[in-house]
C-alpha positions in Angstrom: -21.4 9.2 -7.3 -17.9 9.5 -7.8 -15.1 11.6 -6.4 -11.6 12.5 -8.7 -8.4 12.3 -6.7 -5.7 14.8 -7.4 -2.8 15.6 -5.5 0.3 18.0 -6.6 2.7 15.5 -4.4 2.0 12.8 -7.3 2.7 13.3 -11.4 -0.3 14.8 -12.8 -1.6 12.6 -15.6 -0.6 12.9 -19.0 -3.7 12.2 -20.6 -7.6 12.2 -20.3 -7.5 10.7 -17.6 -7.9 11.1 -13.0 -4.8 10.4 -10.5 -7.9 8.5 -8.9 -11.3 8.2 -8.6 -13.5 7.2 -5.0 -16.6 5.3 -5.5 -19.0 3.1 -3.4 -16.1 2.4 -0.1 -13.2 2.3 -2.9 -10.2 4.5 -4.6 -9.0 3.4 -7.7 -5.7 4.6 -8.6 -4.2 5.0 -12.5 -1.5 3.2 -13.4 1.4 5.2 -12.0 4.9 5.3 -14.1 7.9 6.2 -12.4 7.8 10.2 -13.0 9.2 12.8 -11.0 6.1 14.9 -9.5 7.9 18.1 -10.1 10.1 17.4 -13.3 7.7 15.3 -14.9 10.4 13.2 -16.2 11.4 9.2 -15.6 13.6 8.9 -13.1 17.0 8.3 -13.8 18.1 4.1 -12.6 17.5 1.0 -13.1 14.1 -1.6 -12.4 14.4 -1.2 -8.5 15.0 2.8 -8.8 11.8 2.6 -10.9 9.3 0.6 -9.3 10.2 2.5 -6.1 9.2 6.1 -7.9 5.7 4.4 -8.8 5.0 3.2 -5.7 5.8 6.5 -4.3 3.7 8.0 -6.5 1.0 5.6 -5.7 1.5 6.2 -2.0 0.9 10.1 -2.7 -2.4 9.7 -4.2 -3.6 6.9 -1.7 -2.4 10.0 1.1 -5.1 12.6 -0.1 -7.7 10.9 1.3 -6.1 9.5 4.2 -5.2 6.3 3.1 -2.2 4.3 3.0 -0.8 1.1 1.1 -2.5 -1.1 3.7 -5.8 -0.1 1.9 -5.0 -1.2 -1.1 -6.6 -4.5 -2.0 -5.2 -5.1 -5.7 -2.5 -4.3 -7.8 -1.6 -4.8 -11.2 1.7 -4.2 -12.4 3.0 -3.7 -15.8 6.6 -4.9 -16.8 8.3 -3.8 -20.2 10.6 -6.5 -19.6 9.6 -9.9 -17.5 13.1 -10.8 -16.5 13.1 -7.3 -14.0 10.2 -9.2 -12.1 12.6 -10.8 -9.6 14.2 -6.9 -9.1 10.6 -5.2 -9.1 9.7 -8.1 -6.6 12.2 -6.9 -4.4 11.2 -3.9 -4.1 7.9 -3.9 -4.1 8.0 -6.0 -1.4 9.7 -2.8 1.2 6.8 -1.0 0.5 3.7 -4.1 0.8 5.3 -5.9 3.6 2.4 -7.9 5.4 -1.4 -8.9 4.7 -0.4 -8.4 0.7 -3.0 -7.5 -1.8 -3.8 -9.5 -4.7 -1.6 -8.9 -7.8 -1.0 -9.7 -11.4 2.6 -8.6 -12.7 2.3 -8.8 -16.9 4.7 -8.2 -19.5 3.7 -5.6 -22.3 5.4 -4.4 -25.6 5.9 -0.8 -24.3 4.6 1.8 -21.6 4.2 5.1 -21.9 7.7 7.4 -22.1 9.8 4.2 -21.9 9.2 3.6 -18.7 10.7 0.2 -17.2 7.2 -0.5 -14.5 3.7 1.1 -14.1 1.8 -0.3 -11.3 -2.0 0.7 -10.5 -4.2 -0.5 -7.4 -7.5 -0.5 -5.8 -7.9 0.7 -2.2 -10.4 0.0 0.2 -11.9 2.9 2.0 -12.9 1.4 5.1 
């Protein structure tokens, strides 16, 4: 059985696709860009500006079923350009700030609207 995560306090998703689905003790979450939940649109700065939308976005969904970023187990984050790792880092690292999840951080050709960083995760339920 499986359980779709939607929440209005995170972008809704611009394709075929869940926020999140819950399955067997674990949530996992679609790779959030760094959209505005009520415009819809990219936020305006830089790498750090960026990375801290998608977080926030991830934190939203993680929050509709009572969870928070301490839950999450594994996160893979996706990088238009590799030299805003070090930047991303920095930020990412205000929001996971102890007992960090696992993590692969990977450069690709191009994300969806533009977008410097998407980052998805897994949670743990329990």
């Amino acid at each position: 059985m499986k359980e779709i995560i939607s929440t209005m306090s995170a972008p809704a998703a611009i394709g075929p696709y869940s926020q999140a689905v819950m399955t067997n003790g674990f949530v996992f979450v679609s790779g959030q860009l760094p959209l505005d939940p009520v415009s819809g649109t990219i936020v305006e700065g830089g790498i750090e500006v960026q990375t801290g939308q998608s977080l926030k976005n991830l934190q939203a969904i993680l929050s509709e079923k009572g969870l928070k970023l301490e839950n999450v187990v594994k996160t893979t984050v996706f990088l238009a350009d590799m030299n805003d790792f070090t930047a991303m880092n920095g930020v990412y690292s205000e929001f996971f700030t102890s007992d960090f999840p696992a993590r692969a951080a990977v450069q690709v050709a191009r994300l969806p609207k533009d977008a410097l960083v998407e980052i998805e995760a897994i949670a743990c339920v329990e």
